[in-house]
C-alpha positions as CSV (number, residue, x, y, z in Angstrom):
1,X,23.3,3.1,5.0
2,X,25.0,2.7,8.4
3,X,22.5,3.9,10.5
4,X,19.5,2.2,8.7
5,X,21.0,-1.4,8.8
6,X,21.8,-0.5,12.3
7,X,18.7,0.2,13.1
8,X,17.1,-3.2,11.4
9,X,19.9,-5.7,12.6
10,X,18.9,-4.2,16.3
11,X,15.1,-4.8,15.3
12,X,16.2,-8.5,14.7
13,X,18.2,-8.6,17.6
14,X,15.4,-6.9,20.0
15,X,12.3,-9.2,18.4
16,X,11.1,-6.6,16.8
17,X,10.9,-8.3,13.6
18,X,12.3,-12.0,12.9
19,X,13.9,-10.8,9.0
20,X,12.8,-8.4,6.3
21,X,14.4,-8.0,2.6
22,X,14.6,-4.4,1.7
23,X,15.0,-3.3,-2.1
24,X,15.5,0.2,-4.1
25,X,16.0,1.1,-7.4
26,X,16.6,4.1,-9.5
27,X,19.2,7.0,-8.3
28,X,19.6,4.5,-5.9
29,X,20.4,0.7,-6.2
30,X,20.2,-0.7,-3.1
31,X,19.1,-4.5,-1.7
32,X,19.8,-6.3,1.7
33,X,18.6,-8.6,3.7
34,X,18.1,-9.1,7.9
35,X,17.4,-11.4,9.9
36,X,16.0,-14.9,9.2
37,X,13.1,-15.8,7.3
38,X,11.8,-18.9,9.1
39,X,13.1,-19.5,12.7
40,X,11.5,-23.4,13.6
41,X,12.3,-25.9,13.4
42,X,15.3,-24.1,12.4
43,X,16.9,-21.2,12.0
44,X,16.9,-20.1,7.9
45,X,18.9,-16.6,7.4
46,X,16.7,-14.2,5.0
47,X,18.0,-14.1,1.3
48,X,17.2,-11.9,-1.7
49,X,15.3,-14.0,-3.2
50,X,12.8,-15.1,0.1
51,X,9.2,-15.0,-1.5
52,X,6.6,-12.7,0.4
53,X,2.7,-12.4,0.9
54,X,2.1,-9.8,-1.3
55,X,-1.2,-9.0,-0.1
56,X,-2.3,-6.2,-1.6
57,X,0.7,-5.4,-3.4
58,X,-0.9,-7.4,-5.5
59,X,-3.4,-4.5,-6.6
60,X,-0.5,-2.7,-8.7
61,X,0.1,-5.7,-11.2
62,X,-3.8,-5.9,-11.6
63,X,-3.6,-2.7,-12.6
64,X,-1.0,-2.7,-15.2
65,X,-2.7,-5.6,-16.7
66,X,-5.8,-4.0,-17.0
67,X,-3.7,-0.8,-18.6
68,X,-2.3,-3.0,-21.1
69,X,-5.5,-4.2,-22.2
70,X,-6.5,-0.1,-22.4
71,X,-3.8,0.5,-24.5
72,X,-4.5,-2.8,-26.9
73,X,-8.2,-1.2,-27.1
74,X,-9.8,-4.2,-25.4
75,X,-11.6,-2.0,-22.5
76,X,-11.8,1.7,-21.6
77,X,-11.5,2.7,-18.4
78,X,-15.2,4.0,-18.3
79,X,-16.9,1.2,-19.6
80,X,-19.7,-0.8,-18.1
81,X,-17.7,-4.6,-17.2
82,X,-21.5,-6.1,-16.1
83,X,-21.6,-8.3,-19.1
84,X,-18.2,-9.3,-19.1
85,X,-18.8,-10.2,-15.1
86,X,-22.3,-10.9,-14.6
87,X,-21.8,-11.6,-11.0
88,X,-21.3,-7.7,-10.9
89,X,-24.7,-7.0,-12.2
90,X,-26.7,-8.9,-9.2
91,X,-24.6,-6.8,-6.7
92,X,-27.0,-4.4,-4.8
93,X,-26.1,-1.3,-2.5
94,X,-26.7,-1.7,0.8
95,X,-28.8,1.2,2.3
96,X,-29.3,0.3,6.0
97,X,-31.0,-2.3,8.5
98,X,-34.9,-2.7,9.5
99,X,-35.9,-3.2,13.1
100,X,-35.6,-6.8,12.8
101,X,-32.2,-6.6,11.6
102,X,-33.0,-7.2,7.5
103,X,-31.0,-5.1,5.0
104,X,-32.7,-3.2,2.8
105,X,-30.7,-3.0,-0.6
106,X,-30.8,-1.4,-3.8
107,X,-29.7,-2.4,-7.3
108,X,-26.1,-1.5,-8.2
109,X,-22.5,-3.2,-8.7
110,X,-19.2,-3.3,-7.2
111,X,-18.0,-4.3,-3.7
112,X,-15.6,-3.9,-0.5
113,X,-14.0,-5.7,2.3
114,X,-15.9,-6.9,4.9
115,X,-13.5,-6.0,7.3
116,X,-13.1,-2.5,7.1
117,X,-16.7,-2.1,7.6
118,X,-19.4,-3.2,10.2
119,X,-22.9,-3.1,7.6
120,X,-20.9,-5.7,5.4
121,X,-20.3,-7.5,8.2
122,X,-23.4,-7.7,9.5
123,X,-25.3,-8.5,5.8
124,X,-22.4,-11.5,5.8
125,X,-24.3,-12.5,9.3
126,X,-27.7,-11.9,8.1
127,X,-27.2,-14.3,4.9
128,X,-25.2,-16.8,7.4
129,X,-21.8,-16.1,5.5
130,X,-19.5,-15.3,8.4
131,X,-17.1,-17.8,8.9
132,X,-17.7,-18.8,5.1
133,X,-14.5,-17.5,3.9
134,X,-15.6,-19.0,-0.4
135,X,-12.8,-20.0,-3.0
136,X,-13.6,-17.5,-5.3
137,X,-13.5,-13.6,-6.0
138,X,-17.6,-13.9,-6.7
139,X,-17.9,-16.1,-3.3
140,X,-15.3,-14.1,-0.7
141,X,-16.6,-10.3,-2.6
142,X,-20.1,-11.1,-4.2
143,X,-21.7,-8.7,-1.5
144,X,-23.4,-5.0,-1.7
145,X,-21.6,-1.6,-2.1
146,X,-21.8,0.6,0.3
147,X,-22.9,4.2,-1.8
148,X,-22.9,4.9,-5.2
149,X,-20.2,4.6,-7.6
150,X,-18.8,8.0,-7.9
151,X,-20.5,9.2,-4.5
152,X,-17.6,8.6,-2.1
153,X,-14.6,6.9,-1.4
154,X,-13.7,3.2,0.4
155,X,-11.1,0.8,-0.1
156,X,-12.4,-1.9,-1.4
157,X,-12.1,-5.3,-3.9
158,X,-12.0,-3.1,-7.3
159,X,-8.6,-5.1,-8.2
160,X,-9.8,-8.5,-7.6
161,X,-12.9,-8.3,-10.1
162,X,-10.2,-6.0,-12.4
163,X,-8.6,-9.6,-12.6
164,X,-11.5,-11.4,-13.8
165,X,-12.3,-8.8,-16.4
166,X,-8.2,-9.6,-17.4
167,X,-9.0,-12.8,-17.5
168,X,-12.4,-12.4,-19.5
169,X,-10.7,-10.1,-22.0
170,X,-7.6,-12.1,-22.4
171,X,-8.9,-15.7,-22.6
172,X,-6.0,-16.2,-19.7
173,X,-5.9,-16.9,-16.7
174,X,-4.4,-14.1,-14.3
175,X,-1.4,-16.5,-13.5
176,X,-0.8,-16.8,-17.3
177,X,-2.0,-13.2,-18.4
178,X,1.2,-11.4,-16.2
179,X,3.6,-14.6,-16.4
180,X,3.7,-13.8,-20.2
181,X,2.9,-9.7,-19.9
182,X,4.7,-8.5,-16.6
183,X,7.0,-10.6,-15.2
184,X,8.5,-12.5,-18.3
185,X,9.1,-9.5,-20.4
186,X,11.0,-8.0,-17.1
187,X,12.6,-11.3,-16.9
188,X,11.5,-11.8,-13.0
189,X,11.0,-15.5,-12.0
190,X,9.8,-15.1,-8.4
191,X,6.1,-13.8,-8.7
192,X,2.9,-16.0,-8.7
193,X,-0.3,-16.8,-7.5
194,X,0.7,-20.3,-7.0
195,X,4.0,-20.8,-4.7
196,X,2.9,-24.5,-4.4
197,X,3.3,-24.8,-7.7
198,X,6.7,-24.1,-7.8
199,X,8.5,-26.1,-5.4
200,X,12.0,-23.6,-6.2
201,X,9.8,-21.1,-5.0
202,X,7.9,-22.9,-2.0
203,X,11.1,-23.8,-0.3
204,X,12.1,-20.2,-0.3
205,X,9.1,-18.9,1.4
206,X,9.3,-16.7,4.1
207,X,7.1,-17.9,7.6
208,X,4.2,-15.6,8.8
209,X,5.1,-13.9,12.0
210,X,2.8,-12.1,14.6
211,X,3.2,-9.9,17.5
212,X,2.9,-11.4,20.7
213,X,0.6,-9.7,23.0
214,X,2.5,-10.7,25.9
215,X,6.3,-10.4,25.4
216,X,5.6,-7.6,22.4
217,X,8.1,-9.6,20.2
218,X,7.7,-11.2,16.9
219,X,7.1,-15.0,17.0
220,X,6.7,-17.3,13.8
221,X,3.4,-18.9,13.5
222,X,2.9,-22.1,13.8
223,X,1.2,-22.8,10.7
224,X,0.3,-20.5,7.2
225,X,-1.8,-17.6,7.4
226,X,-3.1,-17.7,4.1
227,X,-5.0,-14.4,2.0
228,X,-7.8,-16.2,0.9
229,X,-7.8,-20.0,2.4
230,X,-8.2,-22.9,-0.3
231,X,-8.5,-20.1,-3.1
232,X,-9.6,-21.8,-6.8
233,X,-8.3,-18.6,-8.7
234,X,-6.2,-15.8,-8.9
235,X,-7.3,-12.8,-6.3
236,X,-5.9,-10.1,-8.7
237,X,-6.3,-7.4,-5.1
238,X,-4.5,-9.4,-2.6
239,X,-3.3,-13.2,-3.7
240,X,0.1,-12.8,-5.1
241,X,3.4,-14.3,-3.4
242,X,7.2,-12.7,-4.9
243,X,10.6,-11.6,-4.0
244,X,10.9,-7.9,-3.2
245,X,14.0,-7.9,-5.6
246,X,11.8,-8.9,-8.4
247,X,8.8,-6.8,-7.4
248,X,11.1,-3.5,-7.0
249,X,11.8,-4.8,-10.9
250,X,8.1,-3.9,-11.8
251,X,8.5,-0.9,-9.5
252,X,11.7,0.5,-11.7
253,X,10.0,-0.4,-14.8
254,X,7.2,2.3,-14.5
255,X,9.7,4.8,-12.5
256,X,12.5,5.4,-15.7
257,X,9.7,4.9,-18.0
258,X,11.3,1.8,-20.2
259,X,8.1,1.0,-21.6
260,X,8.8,-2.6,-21.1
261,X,5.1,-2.8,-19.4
262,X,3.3,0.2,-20.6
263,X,3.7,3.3,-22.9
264,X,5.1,6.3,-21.2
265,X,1.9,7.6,-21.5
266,X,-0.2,5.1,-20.1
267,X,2.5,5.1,-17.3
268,X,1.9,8.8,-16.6
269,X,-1.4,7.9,-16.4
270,X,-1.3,5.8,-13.8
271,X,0.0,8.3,-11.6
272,X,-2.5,11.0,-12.2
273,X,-5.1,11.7,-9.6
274,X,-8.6,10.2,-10.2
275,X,-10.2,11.2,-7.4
276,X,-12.2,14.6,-6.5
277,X,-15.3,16.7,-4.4
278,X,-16.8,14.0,-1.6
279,X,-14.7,11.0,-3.0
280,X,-11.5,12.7,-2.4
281,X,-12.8,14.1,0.8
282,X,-13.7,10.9,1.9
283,X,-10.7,9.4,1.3
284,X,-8.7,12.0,3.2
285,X,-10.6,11.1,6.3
286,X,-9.5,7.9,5.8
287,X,-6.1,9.1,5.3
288,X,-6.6,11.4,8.4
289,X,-6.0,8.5,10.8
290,X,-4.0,5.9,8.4
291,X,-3.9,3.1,11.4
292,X,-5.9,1.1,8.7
293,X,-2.9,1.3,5.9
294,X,0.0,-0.4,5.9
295,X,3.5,2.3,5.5
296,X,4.1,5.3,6.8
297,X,1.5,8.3,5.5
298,X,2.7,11.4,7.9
299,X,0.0,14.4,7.4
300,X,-0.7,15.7,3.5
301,X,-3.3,15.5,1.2
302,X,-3.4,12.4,-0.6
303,X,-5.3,11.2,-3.8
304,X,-5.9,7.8,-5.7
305,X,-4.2,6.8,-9.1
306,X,-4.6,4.0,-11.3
307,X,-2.0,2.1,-9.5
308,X,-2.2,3.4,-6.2
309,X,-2.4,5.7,-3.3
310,X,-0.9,9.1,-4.3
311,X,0.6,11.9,-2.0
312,X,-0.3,14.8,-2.8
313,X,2.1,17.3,-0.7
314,X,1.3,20.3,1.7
315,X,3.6,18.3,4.5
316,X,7.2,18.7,5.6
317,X,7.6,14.6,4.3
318,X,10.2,14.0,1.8
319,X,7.9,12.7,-0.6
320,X,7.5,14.7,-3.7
321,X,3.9,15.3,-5.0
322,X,3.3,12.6,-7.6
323,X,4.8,9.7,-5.5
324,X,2.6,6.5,-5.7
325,X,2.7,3.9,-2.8
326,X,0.9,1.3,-1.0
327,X,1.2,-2.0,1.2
328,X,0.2,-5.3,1.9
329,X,-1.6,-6.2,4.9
330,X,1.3,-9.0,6.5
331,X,3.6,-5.4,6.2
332,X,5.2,-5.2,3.2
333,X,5.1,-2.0,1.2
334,X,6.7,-0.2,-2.0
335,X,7.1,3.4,-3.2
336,X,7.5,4.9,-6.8
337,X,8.5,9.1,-6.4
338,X,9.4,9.8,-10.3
339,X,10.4,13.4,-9.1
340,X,12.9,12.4,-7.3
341,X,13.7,9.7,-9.5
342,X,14.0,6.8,-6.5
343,X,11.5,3.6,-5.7
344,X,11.5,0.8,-3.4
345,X,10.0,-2.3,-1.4
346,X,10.6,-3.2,2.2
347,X,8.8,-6.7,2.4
348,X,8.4,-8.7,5.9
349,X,5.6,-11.1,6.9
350,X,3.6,-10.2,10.2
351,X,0.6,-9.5,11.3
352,X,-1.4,-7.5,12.8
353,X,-1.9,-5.6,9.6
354,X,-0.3,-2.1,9.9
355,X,1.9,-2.8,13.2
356,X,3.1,0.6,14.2
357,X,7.0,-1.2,14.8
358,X,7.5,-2.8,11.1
359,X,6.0,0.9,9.9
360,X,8.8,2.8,11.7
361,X,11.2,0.7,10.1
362,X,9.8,1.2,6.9
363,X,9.4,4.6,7.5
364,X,13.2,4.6,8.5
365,X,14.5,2.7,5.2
366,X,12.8,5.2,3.0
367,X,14.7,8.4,5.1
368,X,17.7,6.4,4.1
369,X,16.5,6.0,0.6
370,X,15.8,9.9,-0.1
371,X,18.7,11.0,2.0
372,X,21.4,8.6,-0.8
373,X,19.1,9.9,-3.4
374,X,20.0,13.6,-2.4
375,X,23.7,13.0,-1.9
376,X,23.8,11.3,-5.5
377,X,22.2,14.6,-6.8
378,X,25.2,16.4,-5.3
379,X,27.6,13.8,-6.9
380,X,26.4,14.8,-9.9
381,X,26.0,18.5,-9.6
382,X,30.0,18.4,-8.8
């Protein structure tokens, strides 16, 4: 690992990054820390058990819960949620602008962010809701889809109304639904959607960090950046806080198959593709010029499971075909590559969402990952 920690205790040392906690499991146990988490007033060194923004590392818990309730026969995954979530019903597809600037809309359900696309943005300024950010997932997401179900392909707030359909079907609330069906039967303490309810927790939390235009270095903020500001519930797509050693926990669970969260055949369902003809395609533009996604996504055809995004192959990466992965937007990120029998979780808090310098570092940790992975297969083989 010499040349990985070297290269992260120089990213410290250059301003690159002010600390990140890096985590793998599998044929490879790994965890280690660099740099300091909070830096003003004073200096407070990284630990393993620093709690992250999760972002929309979020989205893979979401989806396990929503597994689990497939598996206890509560939902299927093609049924119509409308009358669990009316909000969803009232949710039309935007279609396109008249000359005065009105939208013209038609009837349908579901939603995206606002950010990754101008229309939304614009219908948000139409009805006066820039600036407006709301408190809950029917508030911040209650605006038109873009095409079709089915049509094409957009990253968009599928996990954050898959939480309130958790919390319909449960009777929970998301907090309660995973603190009693992921994280306390993996015995993991550090996750939640409310750090300031847990002042163990709270005190631990790592400072948000940006990248200054002028020097190029890291610099803590001087004040939270929250997800979703003055938030009422639990944002099952992007409002989770944890430790990357007990995320990587969840990440192990579903990579050696312990069926602690899910039968092994609801897990190998999660990392089947679900996506084909102009969805697929469109999501392979998207993919095309990955500046938008937080991690490192070289060249390859990629796909969408139930838990994430899913690589495909046809590159010279060392990804095997099957491997799931995603990130959170203050660049943090995780990998599960069954084949190959390794997963992992490099977390950090920074913005701008996908900087290019925390994704070579990430990029860099998992080389180091595979490459320990490969010499343990030796081991063996000897």
């Amino acid at each position: 690992m010499k040349n990985f920690e070297h290269s992260l205790e120089q990213a410290v040392a250059d301003g690159v990054v002010l600390g990140a906690v890096v985590c793998a499991k599998g044929k490879v146990n790994y965890s280690n820390v660099f740099g300091n988490r909070t830096v003003t007033p004073k200096a407070e060194p990284m630990e393993r058990d620093t709690v992250f923004v999760l972002a929309s590392m979020t989205k893979l818990m979401t989806s396990i819960a929503v597994m689990q309730l497939v598996e206890r026969g509560l939902v299927k995954l093609d049924d119509d949620i409308a009358p669990l979530l009316p909000a969803l019903a009232k949710q039309p597809i935007l279609t396109g602008f008249g000359e005065d600037g009105t939208p013209t809309t038609k009837e349908s359900v579901g939603g995206t962010y606002d950010s990754a696309n101008s229309n939304i943005l614009q219908w948000k300024k139409y009805h006066g809701l820039l600036g407006k950010p709301g408190v809950t997932v029917e508030e911040v997401f209650g605006h038109p889809l873009l095409y079709e179900p089915g049509e094409s392909w957009c990253y968009g707030t599928a996990s954050d109304w898959a939480g309130k359909v958790v919390e319909a079907l449960s009777g929970l609330s998301l907090e309660d639904y995973m603190k009693q069906n992921i994280w306390s039967p993996l015995g993991v303490k550090d996750i939640t959607f409310w750090p300031a309810a847990h002042p163990g927790m709270a005190n631990r939390m790592c400072s948000m960090a940006f990248r200054d235009t002028r020097s190029g270095k890291a610099a803590q903020s001087r004040k939270p950046i929250p997800m979703t500001p003055g938030a009422r519930e639990a944002f099952g797509g992007q409002g989770a806080w944890a430790s990357m050693v007990d995320y990587t926990e969840i990440l192990n669970s579903l990579l050696v198959d312990d069926e602690r969260l899910l039968k092994k055949e609801t897990t190998a369902a999660m990392f089947q593709p679900q996506l084909s003809g102009g969805p697929k395609q469109a999501l392979n533009e998207s993919m095309a010029n990955p500046q938008w996604a937080v991690g490192y996504y070289p060249p390859g055809e990629y796909n969408w499971g139930l838990g994430g995004l899913l690589f495909e192959g046809k590159t010279d990466s060392w990804r095997k075909p099957g491997t799931m992965l995603w990130g959170g937007a203050i660049n943090s990120a995780w990998f599960i590559d069954r084949a190959t029998g390794v997963c992992g979780a490099f977390g950090c808090n920074l913005l701008p969402v996908a900087d290019p310098q925390i994704e070579l570092l990430m990029k860099v940790f998992e080389e180091e990952i595979y490459k320990k992975a490969s010499e343990e297969r030796r081991k063996t083989r000897l």
